[in-house]
C-alpha positions as a printed NumPy array, in Angstrom:
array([[ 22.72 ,  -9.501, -11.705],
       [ 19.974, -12.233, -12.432],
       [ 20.954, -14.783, -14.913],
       [ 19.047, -18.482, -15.878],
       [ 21.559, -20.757, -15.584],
       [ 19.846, -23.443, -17.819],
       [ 17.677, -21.142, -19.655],
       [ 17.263, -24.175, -22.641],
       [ 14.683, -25.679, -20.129],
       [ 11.851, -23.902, -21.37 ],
       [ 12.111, -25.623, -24.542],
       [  9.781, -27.728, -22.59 ],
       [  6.795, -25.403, -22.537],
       [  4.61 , -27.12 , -25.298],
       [  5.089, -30.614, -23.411],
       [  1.971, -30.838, -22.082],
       [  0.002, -29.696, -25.15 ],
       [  2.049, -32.058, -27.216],
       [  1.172, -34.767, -24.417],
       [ -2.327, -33.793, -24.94 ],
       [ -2.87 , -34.144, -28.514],
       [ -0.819, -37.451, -29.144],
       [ -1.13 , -39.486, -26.486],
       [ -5.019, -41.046, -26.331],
       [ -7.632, -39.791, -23.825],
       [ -7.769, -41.735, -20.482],
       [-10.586, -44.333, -20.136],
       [-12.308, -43.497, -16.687],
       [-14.318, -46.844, -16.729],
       [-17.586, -44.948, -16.039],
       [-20.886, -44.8  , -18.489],
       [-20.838, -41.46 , -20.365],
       [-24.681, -39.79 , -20.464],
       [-24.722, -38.193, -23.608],
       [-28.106, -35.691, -24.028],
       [-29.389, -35.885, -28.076],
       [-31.688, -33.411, -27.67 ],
       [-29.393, -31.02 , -25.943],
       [-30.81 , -28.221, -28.578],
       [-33.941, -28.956, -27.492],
       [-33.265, -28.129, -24.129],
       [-31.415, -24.947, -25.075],
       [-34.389, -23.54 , -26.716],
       [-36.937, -24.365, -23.921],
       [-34.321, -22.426, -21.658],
       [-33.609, -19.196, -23.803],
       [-30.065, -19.554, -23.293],
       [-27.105, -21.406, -24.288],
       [-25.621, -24.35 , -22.008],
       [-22.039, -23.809, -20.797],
       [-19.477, -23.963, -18.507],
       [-19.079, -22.553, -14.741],
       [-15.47 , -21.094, -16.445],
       [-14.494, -20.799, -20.125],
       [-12.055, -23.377, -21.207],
       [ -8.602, -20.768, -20.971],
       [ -9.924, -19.491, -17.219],
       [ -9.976, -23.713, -16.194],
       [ -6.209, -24.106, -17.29 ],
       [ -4.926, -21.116, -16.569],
       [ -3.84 , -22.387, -12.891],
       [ -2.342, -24.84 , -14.344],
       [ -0.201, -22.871, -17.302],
       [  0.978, -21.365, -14.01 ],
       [  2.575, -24.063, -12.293],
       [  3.584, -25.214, -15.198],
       [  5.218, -22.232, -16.258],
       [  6.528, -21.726, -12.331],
       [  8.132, -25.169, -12.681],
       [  9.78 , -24.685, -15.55 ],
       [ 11.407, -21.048, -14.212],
       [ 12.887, -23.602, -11.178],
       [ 14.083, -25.96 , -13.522],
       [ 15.902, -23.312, -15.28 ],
       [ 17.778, -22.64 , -12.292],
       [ 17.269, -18.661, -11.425],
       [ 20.385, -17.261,  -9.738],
       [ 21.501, -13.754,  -8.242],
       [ 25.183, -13.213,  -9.14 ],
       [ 27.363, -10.908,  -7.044],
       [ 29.787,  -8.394,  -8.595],
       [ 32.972, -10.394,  -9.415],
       [ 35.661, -11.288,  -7.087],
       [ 39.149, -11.972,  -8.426],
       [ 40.699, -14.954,  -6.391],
       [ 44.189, -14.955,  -5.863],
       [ 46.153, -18.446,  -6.534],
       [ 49.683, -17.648,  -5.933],
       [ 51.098, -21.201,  -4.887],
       [ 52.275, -24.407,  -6.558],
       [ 50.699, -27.273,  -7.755],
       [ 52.234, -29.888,  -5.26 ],
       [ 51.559, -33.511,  -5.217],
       [ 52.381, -36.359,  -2.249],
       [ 53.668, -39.502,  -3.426],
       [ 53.676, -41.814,  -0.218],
       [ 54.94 , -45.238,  -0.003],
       [ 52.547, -47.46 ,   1.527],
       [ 54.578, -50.754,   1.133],
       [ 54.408, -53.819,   3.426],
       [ 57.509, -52.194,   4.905],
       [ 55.892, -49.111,   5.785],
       [ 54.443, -50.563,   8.559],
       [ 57.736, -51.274,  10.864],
       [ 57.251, -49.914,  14.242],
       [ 60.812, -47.795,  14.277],
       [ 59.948, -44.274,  14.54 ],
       [ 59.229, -42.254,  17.768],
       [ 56.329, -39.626,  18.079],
       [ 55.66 , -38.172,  21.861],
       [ 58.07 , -41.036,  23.621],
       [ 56.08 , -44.099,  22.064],
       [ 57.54 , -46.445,  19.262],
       [ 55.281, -45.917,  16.029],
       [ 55.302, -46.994,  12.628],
       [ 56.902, -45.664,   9.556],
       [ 53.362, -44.649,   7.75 ],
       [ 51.695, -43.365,  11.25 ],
       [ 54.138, -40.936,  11.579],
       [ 53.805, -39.68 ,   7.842],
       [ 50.572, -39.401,   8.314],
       [ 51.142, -37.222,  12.05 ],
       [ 53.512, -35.09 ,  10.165],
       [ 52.745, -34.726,   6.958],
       [ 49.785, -34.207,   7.377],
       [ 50.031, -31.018,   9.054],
       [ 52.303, -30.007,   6.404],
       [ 49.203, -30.226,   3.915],
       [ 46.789, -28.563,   6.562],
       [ 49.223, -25.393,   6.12 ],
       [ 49.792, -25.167,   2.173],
       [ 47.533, -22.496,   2.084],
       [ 47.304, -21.187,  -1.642],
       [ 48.594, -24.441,  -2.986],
       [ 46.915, -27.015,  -5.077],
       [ 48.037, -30.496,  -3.047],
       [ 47.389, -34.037,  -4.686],
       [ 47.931, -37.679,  -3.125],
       [ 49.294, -40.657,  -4.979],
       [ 50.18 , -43.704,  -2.662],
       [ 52.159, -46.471,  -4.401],
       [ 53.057, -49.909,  -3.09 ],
       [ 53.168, -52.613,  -6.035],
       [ 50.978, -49.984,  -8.204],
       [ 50.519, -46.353,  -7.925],
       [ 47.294, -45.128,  -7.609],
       [ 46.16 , -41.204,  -7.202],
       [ 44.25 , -41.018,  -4.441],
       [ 43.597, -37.614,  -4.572],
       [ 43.553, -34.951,  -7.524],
       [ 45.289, -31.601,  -7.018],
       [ 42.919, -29.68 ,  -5.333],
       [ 42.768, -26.544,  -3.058],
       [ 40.253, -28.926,  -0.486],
       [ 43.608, -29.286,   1.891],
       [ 41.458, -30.644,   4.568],
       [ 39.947, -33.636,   2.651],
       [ 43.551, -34.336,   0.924],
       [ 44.665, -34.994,   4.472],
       [ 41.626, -37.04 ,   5.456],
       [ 42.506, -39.316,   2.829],
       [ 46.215, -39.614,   3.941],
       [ 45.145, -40.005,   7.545],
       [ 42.951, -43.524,   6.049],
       [ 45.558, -44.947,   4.052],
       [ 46.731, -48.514,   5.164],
       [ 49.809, -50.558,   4.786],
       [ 49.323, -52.732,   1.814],
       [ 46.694, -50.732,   0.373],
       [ 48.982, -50.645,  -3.201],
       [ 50.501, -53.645,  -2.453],
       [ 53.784, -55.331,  -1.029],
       [ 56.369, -53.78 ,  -3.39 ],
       [ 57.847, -50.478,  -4.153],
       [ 56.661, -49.079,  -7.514],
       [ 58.535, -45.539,  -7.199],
       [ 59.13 , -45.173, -11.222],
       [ 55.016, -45.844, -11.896],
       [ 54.575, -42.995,  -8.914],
       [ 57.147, -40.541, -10.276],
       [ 55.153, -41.538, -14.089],
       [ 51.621, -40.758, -12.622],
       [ 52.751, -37.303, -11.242],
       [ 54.451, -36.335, -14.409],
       [ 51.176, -37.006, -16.144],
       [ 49.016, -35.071, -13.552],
       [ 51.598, -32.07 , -13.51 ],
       [ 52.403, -31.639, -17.381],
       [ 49.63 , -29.85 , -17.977],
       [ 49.971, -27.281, -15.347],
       [ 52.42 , -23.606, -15.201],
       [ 55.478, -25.694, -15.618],
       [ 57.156, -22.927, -12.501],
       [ 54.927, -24.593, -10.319],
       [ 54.821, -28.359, -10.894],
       [ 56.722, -30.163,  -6.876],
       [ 56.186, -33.976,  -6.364],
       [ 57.679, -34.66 ,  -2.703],
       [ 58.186, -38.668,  -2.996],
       [ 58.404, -40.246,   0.252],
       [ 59.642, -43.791,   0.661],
       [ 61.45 , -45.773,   3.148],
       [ 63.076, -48.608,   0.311],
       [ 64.135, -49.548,  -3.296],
       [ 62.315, -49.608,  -6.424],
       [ 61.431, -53.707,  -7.115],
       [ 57.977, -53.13 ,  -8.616],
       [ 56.074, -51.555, -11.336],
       [ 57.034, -50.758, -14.95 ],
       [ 58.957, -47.373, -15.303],
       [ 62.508, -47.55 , -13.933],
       [ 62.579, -44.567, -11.358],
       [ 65.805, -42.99 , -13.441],
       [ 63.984, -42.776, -16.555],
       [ 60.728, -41.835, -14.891],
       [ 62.899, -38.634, -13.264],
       [ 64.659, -37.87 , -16.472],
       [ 61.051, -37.225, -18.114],
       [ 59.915, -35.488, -14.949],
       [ 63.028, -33.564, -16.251],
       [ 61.841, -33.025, -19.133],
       [ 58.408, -32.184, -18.199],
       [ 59.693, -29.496, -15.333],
       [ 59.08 , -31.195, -12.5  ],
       [ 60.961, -30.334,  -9.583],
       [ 60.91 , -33.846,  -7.377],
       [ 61.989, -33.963,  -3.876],
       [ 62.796, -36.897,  -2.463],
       [ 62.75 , -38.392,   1.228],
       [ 64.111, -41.589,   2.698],
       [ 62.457, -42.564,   5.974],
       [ 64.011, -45.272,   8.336],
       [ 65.621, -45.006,  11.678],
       [ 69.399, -45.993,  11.948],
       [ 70.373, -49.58 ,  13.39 ],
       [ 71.483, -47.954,  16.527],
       [ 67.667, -46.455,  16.737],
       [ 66.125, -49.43 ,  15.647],
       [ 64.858, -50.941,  18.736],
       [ 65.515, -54.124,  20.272],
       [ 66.878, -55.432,  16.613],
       [ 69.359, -53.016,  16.028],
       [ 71.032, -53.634,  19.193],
       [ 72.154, -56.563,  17.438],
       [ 73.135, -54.714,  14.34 ],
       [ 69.979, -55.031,  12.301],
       [ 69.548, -51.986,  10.082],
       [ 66.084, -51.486,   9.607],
       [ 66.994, -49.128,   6.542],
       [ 69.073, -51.622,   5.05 ],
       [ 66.645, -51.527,   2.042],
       [ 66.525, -47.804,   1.308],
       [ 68.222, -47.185,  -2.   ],
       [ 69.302, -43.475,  -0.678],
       [ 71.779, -43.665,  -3.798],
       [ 68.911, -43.547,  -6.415],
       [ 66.889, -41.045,  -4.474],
       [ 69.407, -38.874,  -4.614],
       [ 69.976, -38.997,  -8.513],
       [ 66.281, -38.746,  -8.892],
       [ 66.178, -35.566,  -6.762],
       [ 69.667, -33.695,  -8.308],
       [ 68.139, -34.996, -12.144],
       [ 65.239, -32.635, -11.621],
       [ 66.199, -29.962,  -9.378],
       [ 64.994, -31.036,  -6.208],
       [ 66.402, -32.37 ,  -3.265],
       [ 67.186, -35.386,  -0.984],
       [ 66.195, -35.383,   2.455],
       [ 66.897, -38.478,   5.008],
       [ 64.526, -39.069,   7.866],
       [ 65.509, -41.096,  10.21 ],
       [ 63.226, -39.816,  13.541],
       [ 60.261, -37.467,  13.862],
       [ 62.165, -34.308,  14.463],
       [ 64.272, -34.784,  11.205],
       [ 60.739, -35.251,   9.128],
       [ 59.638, -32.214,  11.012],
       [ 62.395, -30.297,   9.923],
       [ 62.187, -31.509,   6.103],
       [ 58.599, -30.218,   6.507],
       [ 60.111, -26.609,   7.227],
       [ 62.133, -26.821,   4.991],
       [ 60.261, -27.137,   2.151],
       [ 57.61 , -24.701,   3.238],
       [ 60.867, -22.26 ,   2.379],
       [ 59.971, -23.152,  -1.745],
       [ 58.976, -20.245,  -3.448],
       [ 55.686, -19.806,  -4.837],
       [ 54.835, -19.853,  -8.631],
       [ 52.632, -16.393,  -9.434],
       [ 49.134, -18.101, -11.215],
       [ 47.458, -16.179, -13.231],
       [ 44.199, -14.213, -11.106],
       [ 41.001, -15.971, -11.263],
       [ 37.148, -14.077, -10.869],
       [ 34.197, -15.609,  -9.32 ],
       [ 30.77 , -14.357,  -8.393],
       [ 28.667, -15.604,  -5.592],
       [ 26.121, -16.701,  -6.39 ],
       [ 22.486, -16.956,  -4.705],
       [ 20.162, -19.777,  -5.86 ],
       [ 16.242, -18.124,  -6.413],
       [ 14.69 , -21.611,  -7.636],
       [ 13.065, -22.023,  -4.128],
       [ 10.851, -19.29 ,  -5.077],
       [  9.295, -20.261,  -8.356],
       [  8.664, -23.801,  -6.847],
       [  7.248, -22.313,  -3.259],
       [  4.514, -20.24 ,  -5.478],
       [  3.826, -23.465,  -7.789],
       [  3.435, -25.972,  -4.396],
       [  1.169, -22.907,  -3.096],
       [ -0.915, -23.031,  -6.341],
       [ -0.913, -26.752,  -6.613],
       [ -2.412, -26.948,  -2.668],
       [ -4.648, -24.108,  -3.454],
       [ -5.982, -26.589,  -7.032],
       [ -6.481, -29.407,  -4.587],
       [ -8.567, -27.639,  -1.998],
       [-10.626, -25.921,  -4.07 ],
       [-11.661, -29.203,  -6.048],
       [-12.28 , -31.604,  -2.241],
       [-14.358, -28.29 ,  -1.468],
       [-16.823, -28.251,  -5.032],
       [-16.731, -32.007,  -4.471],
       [-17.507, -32.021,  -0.61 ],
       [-20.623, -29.001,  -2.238],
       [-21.308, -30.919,  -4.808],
       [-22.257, -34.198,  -2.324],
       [-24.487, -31.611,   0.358],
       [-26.344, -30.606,  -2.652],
       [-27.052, -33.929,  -3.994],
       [-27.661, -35.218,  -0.014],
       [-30.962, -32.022,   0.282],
       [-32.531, -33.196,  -3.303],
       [-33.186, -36.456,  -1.846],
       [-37.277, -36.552,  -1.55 ]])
């Protein structure tokens, strides 16, 4: 089916007549001849002095392009028969904890020592690579909580943007309330069977404005199902440090992560090495899908190139024609010399 997708555009037809009659004539800079006895001549001649073309013939090239340019503008397109498009997944959005202490080299991935954030980034984001039918968003939070990315069915760039987050990007502190708050606004408006945050931190909430238990208990409200993880290594697993009884989790508040998960439904996982994470990942790929309602689209095949192929054409054609009466015009002029 053809269809103008900006078919308003030719409200611009009369421009160039309107151009024409209020703006004033160009001033070439050359003497005009002007013949007083023009009648005169007429009458000698028998016949009546006029033009090579009438006046309509000498625009009518230019109506054309005109005309052709305007049909571009309007943006001429060839829609296909419609498609419907399933969307039978969740809207599901990443809250990640990019904290100073995100960047403690504790966890192991492929028998080297890595940090906390590198290995999120390894895992998780092969979890968004295969949420296929699911809209996936991106907050990060450190002092603030920022979105980072939308909810959007573009999996691929959602996990670009993970893979170039850096420690202290957000800040030093731990703002999970203000990152539980920003996904409850992003979510509320969407089927409320289908609104997941998965909030991903590796310590305690000393930053922001929203207390995390009130945040959850209007992410309650607001039926959002929130599940949380706690990523740290024990102190046995904690390198050379935790030989010595250093905990290098001794900041995770596992006790309010918990309440935050039961108060909406979710649940708490605890990651404390790479195979752990990876099993958290397969275990929430077992979450049901919400049923969206079935969206159409048509493909559709842009035709402007067309309309502004012929005017170019015309407009080359214009410019030819008027070097070759000027290029005649000269050879003419050059013979009637005595």
């Amino acid at each position: 089916m053809f269809e103008l997708a900006w078919p308003w555009v030719f409200l611009l037809l009369p421009l160039p007549w309107l151009l024409r009659r209020l703006l004033p004539p160009a001033d070439s800079g050359d003497a005009a001849l002007k013949i007083a006895f023009l009648a005169e001549l007429e009458t000698l001649a028998g016949r009546r002095a006029r033009a090579v073309l009438p006046g309509w013939r000498q625009q009518l090239p230019y109506l054309v392009v005109w005309l052709l340019l305007l049909f571009a503008a309007a943006r001429p397109e060839w829609l296909g028969e419609p498609l419907p498009v399933p969307s039978s997944g969740r809207d599901l959005l990443l809250a990640v904890d990019v904290s100073g202490s995100m960047d403690y080299p504790d966890m192991q991935w492929e028998g080297e020592e890595i940090t906390r954030l590198t290995l999120v980034k390894h895992l998780l984001g092969d979890f968004i690579s295969e949420r296929r039918g699911d809209r996936v968003g991106l907050i990060l939070f450190g002092s603030k909580a920022y979105l980072q990315a939308p909810l959007t069915f573009d999996r691929q760039t959602v996990r670009t943007w993970l893979e170039e987050a850096v420690v202290g990007i957000a800040g030093s502190e731990t703002a999970i309330g203000d990152a539980i708050g920003l996904a409850v606004k992003r979510l509320r408006e969407r089927p409320a069977e289908s609104r997941v945050l998965v909030l991903i931190t590796d310590g305690a909430n000393n930053g922001g404005e929203v207390e995390p238990l009130l945040a959850a208990r209007l992410a309650a409200e607001e039926n959002v199902k929130i599940h949380t993880i706690g990523i740290g290594a024990d102190a046995q697993a904690g390198g050379l440090l935790g030989q010595f009884g250093f905990n290098p989790s001794l900041d995770l508040d596992e006790t309010t992560l918990r309440a935050i998960a039961e108060q909406t439904g979710g649940q708490y996982f605890r990651a404390r090495s790479s195979e752990e994470l990876e099993a958290i990942n397969d275990t929430l790929d077992q979450l049901e899908p919400a049923a969206q309602k079935l969206t159409q689209a048509r493909l559709a095949e842009a035709l402007y190139v067309w309309p502004l192929s012929a005017a170019l054409l015309i407009s080359l054609m214009l410019v030819v024609a008027r070097l070759w009466h000027t290029q005649l015009q000269h050879a003419r002029n050059w013979k009637q010399r005595p």
